[in-house]
C-alpha positions in Angstrom: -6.2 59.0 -23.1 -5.3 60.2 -19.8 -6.4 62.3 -17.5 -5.1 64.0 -14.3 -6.8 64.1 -10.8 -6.5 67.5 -11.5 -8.6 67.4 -14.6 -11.2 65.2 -13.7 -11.5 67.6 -10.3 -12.4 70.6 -13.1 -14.9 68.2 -15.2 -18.7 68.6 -14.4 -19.7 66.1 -11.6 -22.3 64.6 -13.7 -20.4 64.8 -17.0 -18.7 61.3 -16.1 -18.4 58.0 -13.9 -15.7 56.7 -12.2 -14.9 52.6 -12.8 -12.6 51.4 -10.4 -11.2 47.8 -12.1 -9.2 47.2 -8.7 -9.7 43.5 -7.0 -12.7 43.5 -4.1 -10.2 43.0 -1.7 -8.2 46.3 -2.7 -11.7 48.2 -2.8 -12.2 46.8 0.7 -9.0 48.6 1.8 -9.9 52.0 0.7 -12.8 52.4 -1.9 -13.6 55.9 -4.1 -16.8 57.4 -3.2 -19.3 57.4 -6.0 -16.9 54.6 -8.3 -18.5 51.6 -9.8 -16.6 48.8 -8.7 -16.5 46.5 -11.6 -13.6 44.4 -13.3 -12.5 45.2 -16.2 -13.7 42.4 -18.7 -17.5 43.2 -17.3 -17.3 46.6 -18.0 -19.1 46.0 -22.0 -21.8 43.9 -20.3 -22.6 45.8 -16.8 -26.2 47.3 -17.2 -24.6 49.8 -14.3 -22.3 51.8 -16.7 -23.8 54.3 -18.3 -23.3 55.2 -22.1 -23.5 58.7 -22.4 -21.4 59.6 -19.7 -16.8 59.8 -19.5 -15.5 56.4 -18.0 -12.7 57.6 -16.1 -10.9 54.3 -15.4 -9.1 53.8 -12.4 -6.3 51.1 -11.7 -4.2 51.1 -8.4 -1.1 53.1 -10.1 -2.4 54.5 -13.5 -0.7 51.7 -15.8 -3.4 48.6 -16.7 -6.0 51.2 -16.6 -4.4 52.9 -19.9 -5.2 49.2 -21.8 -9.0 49.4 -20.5 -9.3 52.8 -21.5 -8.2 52.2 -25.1 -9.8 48.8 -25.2 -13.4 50.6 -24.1 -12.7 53.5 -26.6 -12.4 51.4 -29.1 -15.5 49.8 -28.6 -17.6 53.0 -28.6 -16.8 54.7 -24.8 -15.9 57.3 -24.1 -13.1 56.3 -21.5 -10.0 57.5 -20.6 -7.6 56.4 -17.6 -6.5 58.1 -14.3 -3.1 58.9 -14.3 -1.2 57.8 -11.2 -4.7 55.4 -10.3 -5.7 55.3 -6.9 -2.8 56.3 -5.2 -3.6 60.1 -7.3 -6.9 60.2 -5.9 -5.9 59.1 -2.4 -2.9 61.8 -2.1 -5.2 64.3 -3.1 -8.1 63.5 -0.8 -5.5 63.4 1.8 -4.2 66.9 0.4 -8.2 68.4 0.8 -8.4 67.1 4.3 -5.2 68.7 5.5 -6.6 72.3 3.5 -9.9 72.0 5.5 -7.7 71.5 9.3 -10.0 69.0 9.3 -8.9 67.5 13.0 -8.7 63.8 12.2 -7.1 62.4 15.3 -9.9 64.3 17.6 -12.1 62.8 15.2 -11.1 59.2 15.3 -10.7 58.8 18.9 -14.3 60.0 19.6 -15.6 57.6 17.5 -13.7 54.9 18.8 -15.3 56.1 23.0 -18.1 56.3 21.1 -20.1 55.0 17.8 -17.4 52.0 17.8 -17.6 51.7 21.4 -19.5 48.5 21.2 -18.8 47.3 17.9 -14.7 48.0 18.2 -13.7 49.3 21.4 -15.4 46.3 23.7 -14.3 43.4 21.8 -10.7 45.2 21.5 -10.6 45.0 25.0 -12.7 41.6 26.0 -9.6 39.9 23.3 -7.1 41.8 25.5 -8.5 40.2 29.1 -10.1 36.9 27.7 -6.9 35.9 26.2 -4.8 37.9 28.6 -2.9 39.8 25.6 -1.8 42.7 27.4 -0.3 42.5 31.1 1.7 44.3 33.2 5.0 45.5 32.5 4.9 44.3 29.0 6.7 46.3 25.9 4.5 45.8 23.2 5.5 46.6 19.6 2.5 47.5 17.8 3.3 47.1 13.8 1.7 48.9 11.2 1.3 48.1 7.5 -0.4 51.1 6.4 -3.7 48.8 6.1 -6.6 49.8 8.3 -6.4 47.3 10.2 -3.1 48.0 11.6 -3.8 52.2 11.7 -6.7 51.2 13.9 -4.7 48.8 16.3 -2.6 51.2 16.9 -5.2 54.1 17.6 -7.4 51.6 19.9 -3.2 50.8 22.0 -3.5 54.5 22.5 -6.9 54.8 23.8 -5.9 51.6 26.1 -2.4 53.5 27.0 -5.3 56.5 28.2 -7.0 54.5 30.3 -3.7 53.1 32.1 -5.7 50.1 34.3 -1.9 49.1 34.7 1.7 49.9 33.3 2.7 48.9 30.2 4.4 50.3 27.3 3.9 50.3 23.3 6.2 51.0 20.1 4.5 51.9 16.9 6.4 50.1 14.3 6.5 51.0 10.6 9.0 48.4 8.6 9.6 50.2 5.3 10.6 46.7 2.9 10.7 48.7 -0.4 7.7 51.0 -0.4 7.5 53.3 -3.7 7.8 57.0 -2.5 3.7 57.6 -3.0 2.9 54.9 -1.1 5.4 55.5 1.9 4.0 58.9 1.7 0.0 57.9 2.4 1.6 56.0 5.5 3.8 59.2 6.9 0.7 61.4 6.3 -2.0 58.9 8.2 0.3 58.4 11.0 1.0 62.1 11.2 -2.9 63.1 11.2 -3.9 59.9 13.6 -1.1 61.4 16.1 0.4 57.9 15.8 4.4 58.0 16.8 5.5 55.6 14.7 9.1 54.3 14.0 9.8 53.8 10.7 12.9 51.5 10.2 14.3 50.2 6.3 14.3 46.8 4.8 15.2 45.5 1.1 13.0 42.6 1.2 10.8 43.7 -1.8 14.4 43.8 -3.7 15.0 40.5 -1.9 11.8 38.2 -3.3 11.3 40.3 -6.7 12.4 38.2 -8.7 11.3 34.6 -7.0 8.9 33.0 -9.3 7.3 30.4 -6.5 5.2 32.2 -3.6 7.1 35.4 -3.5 4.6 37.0 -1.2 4.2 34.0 1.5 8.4 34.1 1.2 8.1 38.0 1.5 5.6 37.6 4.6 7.9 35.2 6.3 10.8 37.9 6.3 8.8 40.8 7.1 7.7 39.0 10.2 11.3 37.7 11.2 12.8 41.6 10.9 9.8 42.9 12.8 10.6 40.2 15.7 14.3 41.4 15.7 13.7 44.9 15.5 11.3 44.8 18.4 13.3 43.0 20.3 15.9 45.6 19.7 13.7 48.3 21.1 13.2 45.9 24.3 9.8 44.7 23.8 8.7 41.4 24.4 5.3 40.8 22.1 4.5 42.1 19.1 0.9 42.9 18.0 -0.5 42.1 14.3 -3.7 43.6 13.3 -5.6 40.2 12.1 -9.2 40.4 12.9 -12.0 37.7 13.2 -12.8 37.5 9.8 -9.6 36.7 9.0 -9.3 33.7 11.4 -12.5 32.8 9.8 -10.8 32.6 6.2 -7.9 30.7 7.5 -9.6 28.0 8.7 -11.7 27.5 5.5 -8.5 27.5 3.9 -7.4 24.9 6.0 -9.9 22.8 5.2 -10.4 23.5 1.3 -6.9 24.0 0.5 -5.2 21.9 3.5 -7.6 19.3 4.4 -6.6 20.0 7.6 -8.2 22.3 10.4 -6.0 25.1 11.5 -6.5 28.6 12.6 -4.7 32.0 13.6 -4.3 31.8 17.7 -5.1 35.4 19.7 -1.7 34.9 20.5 1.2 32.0 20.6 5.0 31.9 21.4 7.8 32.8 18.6 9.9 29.9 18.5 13.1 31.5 16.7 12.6 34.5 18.9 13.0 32.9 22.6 10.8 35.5 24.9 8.7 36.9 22.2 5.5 36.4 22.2 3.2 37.2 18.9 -0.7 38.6 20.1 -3.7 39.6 17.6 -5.6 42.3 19.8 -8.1 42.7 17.0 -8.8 38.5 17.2 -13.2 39.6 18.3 -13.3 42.7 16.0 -15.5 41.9 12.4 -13.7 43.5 9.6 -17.2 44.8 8.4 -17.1 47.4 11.6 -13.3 48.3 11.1 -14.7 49.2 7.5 -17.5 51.3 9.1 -14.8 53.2 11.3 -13.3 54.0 8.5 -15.8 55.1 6.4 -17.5 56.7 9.2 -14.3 59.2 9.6 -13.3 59.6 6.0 -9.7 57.8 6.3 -7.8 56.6 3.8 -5.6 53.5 3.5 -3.1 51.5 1.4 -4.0 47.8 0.8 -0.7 46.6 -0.9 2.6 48.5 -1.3 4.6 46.0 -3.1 6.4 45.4 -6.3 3.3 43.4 -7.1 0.9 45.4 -6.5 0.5 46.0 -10.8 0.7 42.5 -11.5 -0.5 40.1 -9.1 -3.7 42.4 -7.6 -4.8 45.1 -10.4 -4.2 42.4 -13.8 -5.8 39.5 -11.0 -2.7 37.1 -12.3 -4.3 33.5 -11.3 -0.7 32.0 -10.6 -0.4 34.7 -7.8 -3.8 35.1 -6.9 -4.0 35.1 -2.6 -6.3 32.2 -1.8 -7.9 34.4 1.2 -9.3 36.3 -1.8 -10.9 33.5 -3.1 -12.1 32.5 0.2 -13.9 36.1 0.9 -15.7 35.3 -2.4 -16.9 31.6 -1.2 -18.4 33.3 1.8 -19.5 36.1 -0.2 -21.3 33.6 -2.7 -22.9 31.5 -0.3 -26.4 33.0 0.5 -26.1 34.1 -3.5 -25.7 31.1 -4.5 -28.9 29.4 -2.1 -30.8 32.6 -3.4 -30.7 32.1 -6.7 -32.5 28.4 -6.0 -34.9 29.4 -3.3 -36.3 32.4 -4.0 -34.0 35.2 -2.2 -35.0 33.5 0.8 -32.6 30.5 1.5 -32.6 28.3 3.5 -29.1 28.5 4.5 -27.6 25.4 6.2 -24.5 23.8 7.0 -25.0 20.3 7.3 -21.8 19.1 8.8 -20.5 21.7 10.9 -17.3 19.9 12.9 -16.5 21.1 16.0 -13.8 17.6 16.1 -12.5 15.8 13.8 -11.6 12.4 12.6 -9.5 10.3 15.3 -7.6 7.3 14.0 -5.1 4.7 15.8 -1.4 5.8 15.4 -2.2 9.3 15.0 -2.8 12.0 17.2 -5.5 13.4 18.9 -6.8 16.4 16.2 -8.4 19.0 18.3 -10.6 22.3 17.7 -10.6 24.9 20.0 -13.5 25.9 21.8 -13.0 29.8 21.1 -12.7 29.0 17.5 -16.2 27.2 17.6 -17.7 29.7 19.8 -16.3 32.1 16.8 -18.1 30.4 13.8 -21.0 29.3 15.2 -22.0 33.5 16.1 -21.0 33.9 12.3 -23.8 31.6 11.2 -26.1 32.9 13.6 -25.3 36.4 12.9 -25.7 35.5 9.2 -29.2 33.6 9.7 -27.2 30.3 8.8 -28.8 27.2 10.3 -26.5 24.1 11.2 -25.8 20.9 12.0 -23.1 20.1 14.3 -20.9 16.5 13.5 -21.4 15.6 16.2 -22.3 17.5 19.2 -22.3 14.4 21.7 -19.2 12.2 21.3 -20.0 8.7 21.7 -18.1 4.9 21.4 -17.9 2.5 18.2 -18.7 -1.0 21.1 -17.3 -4.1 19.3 -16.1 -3.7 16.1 -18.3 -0.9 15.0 -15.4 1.5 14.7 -14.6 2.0 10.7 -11.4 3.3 9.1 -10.6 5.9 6.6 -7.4 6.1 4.7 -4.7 8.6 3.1 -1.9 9.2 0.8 0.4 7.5 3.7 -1.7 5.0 5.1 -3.5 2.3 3.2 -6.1 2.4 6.0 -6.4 5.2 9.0 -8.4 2.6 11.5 -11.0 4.7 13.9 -10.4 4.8 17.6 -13.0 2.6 19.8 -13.7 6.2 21.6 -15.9 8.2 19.1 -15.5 11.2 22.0 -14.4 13.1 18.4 -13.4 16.3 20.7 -17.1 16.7 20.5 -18.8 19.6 23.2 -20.5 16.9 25.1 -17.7 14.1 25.7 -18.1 10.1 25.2 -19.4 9.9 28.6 -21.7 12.6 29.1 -19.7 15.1 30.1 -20.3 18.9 29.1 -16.9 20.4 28.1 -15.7 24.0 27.9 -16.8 23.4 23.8 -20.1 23.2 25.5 -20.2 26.4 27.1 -18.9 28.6 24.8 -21.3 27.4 22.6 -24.2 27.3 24.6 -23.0 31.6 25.7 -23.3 32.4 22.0 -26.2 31.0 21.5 -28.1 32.5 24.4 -27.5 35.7 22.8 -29.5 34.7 20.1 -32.7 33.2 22.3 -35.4 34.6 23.8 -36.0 32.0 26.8 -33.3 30.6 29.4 -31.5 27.7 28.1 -32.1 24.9 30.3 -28.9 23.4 32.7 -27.1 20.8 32.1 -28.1 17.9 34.0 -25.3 16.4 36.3 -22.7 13.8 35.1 -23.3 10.5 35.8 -21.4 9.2 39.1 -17.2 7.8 38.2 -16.1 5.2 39.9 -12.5 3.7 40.0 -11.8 0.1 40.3 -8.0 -0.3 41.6 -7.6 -3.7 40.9 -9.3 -6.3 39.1 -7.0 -9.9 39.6 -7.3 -11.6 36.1 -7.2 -15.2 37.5 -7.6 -17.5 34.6 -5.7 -17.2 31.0 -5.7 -20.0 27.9 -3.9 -19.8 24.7 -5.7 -18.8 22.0 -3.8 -20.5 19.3 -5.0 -23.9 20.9 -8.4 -22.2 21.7 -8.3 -21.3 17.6 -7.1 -24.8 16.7 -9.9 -26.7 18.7 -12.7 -25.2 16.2 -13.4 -27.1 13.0 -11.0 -25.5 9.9 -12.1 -24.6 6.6 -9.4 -26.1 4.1 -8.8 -24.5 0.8 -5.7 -24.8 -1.6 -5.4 -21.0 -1.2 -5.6 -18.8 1.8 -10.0 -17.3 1.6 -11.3 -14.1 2.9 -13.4 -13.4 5.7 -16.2 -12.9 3.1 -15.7 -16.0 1.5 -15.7 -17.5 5.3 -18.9 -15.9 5.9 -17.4 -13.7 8.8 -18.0 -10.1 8.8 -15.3 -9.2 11.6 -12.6 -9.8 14.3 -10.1 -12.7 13.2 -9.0 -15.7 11.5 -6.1 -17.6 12.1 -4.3 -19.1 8.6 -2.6 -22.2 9.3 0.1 -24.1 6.4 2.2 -26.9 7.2 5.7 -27.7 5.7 6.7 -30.7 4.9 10.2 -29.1 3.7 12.0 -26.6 5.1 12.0 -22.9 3.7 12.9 -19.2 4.3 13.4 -16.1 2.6 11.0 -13.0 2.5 7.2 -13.7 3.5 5.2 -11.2 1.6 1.2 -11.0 1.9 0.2 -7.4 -0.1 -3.5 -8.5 0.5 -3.3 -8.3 3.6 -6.5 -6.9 5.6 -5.4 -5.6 8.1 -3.1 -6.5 10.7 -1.5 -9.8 11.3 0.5 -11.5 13.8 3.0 -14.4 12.7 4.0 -17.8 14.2 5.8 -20.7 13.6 4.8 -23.5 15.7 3.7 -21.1 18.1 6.7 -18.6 18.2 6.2 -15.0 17.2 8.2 -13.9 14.0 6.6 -10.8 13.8 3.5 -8.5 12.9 2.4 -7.3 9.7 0.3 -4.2 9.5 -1.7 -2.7 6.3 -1.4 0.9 8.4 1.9 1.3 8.5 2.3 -0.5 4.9 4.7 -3.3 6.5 3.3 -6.4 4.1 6.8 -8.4 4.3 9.4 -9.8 6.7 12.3 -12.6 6.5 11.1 -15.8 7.7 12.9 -19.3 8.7 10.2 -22.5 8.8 11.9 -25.8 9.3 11.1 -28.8 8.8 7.6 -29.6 9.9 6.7 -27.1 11.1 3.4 -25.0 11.2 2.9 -21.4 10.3 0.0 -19.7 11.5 -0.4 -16.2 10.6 -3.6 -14.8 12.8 -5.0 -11.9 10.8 -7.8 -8.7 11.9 -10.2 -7.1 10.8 -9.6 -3.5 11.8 -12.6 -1.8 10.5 -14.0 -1.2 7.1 -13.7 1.5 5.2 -15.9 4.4 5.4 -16.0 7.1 2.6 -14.2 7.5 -0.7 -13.5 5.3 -3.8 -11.2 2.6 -1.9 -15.5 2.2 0.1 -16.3 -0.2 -2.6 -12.9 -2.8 -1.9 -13.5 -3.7 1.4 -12.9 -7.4 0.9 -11.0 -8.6 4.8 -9.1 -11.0 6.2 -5.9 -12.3 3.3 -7.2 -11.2 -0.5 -3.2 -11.9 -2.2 -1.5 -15.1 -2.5 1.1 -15.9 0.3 4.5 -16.1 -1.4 7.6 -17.1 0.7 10.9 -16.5 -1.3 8.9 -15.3 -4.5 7.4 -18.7 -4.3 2.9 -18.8 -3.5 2.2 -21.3 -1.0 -0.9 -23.2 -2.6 -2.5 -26.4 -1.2 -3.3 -27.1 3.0 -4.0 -24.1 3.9 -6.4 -24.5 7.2 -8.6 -21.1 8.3 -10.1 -21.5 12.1 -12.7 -18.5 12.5 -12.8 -16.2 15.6 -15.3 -13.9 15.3 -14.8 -12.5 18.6 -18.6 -11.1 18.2 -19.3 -13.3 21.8 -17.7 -13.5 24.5 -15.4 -16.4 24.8 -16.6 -18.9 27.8 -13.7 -20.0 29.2 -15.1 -22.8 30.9 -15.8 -24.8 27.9 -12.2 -25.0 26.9 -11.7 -27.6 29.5 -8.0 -28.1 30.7 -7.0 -25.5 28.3 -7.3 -22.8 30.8 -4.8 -22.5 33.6 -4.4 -20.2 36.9 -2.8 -16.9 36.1 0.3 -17.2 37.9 3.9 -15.8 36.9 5.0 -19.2 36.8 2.5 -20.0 34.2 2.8 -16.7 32.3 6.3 -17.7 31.2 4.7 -19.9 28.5 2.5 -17.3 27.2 4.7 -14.4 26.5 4.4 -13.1 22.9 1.5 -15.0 22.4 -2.2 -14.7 21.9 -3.9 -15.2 24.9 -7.5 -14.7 27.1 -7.4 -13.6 30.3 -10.3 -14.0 32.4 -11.3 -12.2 36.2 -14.1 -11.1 38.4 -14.9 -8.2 40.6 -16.9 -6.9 43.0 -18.5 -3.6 43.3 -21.0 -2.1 45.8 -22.0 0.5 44.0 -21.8 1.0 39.9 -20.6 3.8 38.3 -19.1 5.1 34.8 -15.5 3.8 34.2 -12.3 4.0 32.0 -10.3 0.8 32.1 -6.4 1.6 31.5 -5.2 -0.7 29.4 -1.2 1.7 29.2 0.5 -1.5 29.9 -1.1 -3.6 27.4 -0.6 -4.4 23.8 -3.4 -4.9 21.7 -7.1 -6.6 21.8 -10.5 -6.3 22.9 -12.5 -6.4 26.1 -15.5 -8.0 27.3 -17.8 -6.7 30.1 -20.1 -8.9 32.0 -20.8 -10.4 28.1 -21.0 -6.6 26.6 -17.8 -6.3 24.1 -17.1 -2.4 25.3 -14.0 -2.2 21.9 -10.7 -2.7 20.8 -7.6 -1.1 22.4 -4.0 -0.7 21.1 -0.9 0.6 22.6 0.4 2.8 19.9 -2.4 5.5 21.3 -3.4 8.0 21.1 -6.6 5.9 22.8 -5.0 4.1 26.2 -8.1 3.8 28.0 -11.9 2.2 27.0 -15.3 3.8 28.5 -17.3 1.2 30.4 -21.0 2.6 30.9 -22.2 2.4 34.7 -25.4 0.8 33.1 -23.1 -2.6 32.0 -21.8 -3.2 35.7 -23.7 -4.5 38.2 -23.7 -4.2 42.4 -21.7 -7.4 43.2 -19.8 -9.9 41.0 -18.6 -9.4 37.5 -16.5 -10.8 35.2 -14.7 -9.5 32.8 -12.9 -11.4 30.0 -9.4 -9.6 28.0 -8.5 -10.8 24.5 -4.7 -9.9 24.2 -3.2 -10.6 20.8 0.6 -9.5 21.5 1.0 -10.2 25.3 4.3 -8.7 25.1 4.1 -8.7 29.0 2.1 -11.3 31.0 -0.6 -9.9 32.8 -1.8 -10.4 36.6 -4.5 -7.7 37.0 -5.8 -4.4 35.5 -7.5 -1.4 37.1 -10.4 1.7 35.8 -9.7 5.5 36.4 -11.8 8.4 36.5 -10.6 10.2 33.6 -10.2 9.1 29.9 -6.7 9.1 28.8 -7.2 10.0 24.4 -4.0 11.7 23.7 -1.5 9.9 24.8 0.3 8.7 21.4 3.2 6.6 21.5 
């Protein structure tokens, strides 16, 4: 059974009950006063709908409603469907507004100067100057879905346009992609009754993506947004405003993170890159979608949520192919308190216990960084939501020696952490507060009752131009001079009873042989010699575990292998076995029998002087000899005053560093880490020394300097 808005209109008020089976997300749009919002397959077990009362059931169009309606009658109800669904009841309150002259645009705009003022109408504008949105001169097309979010954007442009601080100018855009005539009509009659001047200009991307199977609404977003650009830049504008609000940043970067691994987020605004001049802004980037719902509300508007060729299939019927993940994200942050409720009481506690303002930084990759607006965002969300958390981590810090661990991925067998654990944390690896810092030490003043203490002053920087590195001794000899363990095949670090740095593998040939050197258990990185020239490097990062390879006749090959850090979290945790785990084949052939291991832990620092005539003067004479080799380099310098320091370490290849004894990390040139934080507290007011293990020595050496500044980004 059906019935008309018409009927229902003439039925007695308390005669029946309204059950709206449309998606949370399309209630949040534009919801039917007095409707129960429940799905359909909850209707039998809801303790809310009453028995001995009409369901009148209510779909967006009129069409899956019909199936509930017979479905419930069937079972007992007395149900029966609204014909044309929502869209019938939202023509005809539309159609009793414009019978009682109710003035809607006077209306809004008051509301906006004054009940929203604070809640809309100050964060609309603090968007607009804190992320300079709006500026003069500017043509800004402001486009309108039909949603409330857009119909408000364009009534708050207005009430900017009023105020007229400077000149600039605004086009209301309407795109029509394929809008069924009721639906087109809701948008003409808002914009009509909000005074809005909107351009309505024809599209047939609907017709276009109806019939793509895979992602037809991200492929249908994508278009709408490219004939928006061109149409506005058409009209002469140069930005063009979207109506996203904060909770919908919010939900992107939990989708990000769920659905991405991967932290991204909407920006207030950013540069079109097909469109060269455009620029994209979201003047709604402060506003909570819980107060545009209130505006709403508040002046009896109604709006469209989704106009498509869709609409029936992929929202009403909730098809889980289609389904839009930000819907399932509303209902995560919906569930959360719900879900700690249900276990405690009603009364929580609610806690985030890693809340990352950073992320993960590994060697090889770039820098990941979180904005400090975004942060600043989430962290009021908790606090406006009574959330307690943790933040990972708000000092940054520094894995010293070979503390730094590694993670891994589908593309790298191991991700190995950077020496600097600065993590893009608020406070940075030295000490230093950042602009993190203070946006999130303003939110959360707002929240406290008592001053927040200042910051206490960084500790002093110094910078050390030169430091002349005056002594250098081959390591392969150094290696070679420590008593070997011999074993038939090549043994792990564990079976060596070494826990980290390196171990150089030695195997002498008696017969010549080449052909491809393959070590899959390698772990991690390994540099490889014959007889003390460099054939190449092997690397469990990049996956490289072969190369060709020529040893002669007696001749020696020494592969020197490191430990880059042990895994941290997930199920490759429990095979962190180090150093060569495979057999060695050469030509498909394993090399068994002789095999020599020298251990360098590289836990101490190397004494140079106990190496005897090993260790020559640094000069470029002697430095020929050295090149592509591993080496030590050893200096000393002289301070007057200690302070914090970064050594640079651009120019060099790969190693670690000792300071006056301290080991202060590893470096590596492929970045995005080129410098390593020295604490003031491990230099001392005249001499020290400072010792350089350089495994590739690509370049010889003389000297090395400190600057003031970290340098963590710089990936090569």
């Amino acid at each position: 059974m059906q019935l008309s808005i018409e009927e229902v209109k003439k039925l007695d008020s308390n005669s029946y009950q309204i059950i709206d089976i449309r998606s949370e997300e399309e209630v949040a749009h534009g919801a039917i006063k007095g409707a129960l919002n429940i799905q359909a397959e909850e209707i039998e077990s809801d303790e809310r709908v009453p028995h001995d009362k009409k369901l009148v059931i209510v779909c967006s169009r009129g069409k899956t409603s019909v199936d509930v309606a017979e479905y419930l009658t069937e079972k007992g109800f007395d149900a029966a469907s609204l014909k044309g669904g929502y869209i019938s009841w939202l023509l005809d309150a539309m159609k009793e507004d414009e019978v009682a002259e109710r003035d809607i645009k006077a209306d809004v705009e008051q509301s906006i100067r004054k009940k929203f003022k604070k809640s809309i109408w100050r964060k609309f504008t603090k968007a607009i100057n804190t992320y300079e949105l709006v500026k003069p001169g500017d043509k800004i097309a402001v486009c309108i879905s039909g949603g409330k979010d857009s119909m408000l954007m364009a009534k708050l442009f207005q009430e900017l346009k009023h105020h007229n601080k400077f000149d600039f100018d605004v086009k209301f855009l309407v795109m029509d992609p394929g809008y069924n005539e009721a639906n087109r009509h809701v948008i003409e009659e808002n914009c009509r009754n909000l005074g809005i001047p909107a351009t309505i200009f024809e599209s047939d991307i609907f017709d276009a993506v109806y019939d793509i199977e895979k992602s037809p609404c991200y492929l249908c977003a994508r278009m709408r947004r490219g004939h928006l650009y061109a149409f506005a830049k058409e009209l002469g504008c140069n930005k063009i405003a979207l109506g996203h609000h904060y909770d919908d940043v919010i939900e992107t970067i939990l989708m990000g993170m769920l659905y991405g691994a991967q932290v991204q987020t909407m920006m207030p605004k950013l540069h079109s890159t097909n469109f060269e001049g455009m620029e994209l802004i979201r003047p709604l980037y402060l506003v909570r979608e819980d107060d545009i719902k209130a505006w709403r509300d508040y002046n009896g508007l109604h709006f469209i949520q989704c106009a498509c060729k869709f609409t029936d299939t992929c929202t009403t019927c909730n098809n889980e192919e289609n389904r839009s993940k930000r819907v399932e994200i509303k209902q995560l942050i919906a569930n959360l308190k719900k879900v700690v409720n249900q276990y405690h009481g009603g009364k929580g506690p609610y806690m985030v216990a890693e809340f990352y303002p950073g992320w993960l930084s590994h060697w090889g990759e770039p820098f990941p960084q979180v904005s400090a607006s975004e942060i600043a965002r989430q962290t009021e969300a908790y606090l406006q939501n009574d959330v307690s958390f943790n933040f990972y981590m708000v000092h940054g810090g520094t894995n010293f020696g070979f503390t730094s661990g590694a993670n891994y991925d589908k593309k790298r067998d191991i991700q190995p952490d950077l020496t600097s654990y600065d993590y893009d944390a608020p406070i940075s690896e030295a000490g230093w507060i950042t602009p993190k810092y203070d946006s999130i030490r303003s939110v959360i003043q707002k929240y406290v009752k008592y001053p927040i203490p200042t910051p206490p002053a960084p500790i002093p920087v110094i910078e050390i131009s030169s430091i002349k590195l005056e002594r250098v001794v081959d390591a392969l000899l150094l290696a070679q001079s420590i008593q070997p363990v011999n074993a038939s095949t090549p043994l792990t670090f564990e079976q060596l009873n070494q826990g980290y740095g390196y171990v150089l593998y030695t195997r002498h040939f008696n017969q010549p042989i080449s052909g491809i050197l393959e070590i899959p258990g390698l772990r991690d990185y390994a540099v490889v010699y014959v007889d003390g020239e460099k054939i190449g490097v092997l690397n469990r990062n990049t996956r490289t575990y072969s190369m060709e390879i020529d040893i002669p006749f007696n001749a020696t090959l020494q592969i020197l292998v490191e430990n880059m850090g042990r895994i941290n979290y997930g199920s490759e945790i429990v095979y962190n076995t180090k150093g060569i785990i495979s057999p060695v084949t050469v030509a498909g052939k394993e090399i068994t029998g002789g095999w020599n291991m020298y251990r360098l832990p590289m836990d101490k620092c190397p004494v140079l002087t106990e190496f005897g005539d090993n260790v020559c003067r640094n000069t470029p004479l002697q430095a020929v000899q050295f090149k592509d080799r591993p080496v030590i380099y050893e200096g000393e310098f002289t301070l007057d005053q200690p302070g914090d320091t970064f050594i640079d370490m651009r120019a060099w290849g790969k190693g670690v560093i000792f300071i006056n004894g301290k080991h202060i990390g590893r470096y590596w040139k492929v970045g995005p880490q080129q410098t390593l934080y020295i604490p003031g507290v491990w230099l001392r007011k005249g001499e020290n020394k400072i010792v350089i293990f350089e495994q590739l020595n690509e370049v010889s050496q003389q000297n090395v300097n400190t600057v003031r500044k970290p340098v963590l980004m710089n990936l090569k």
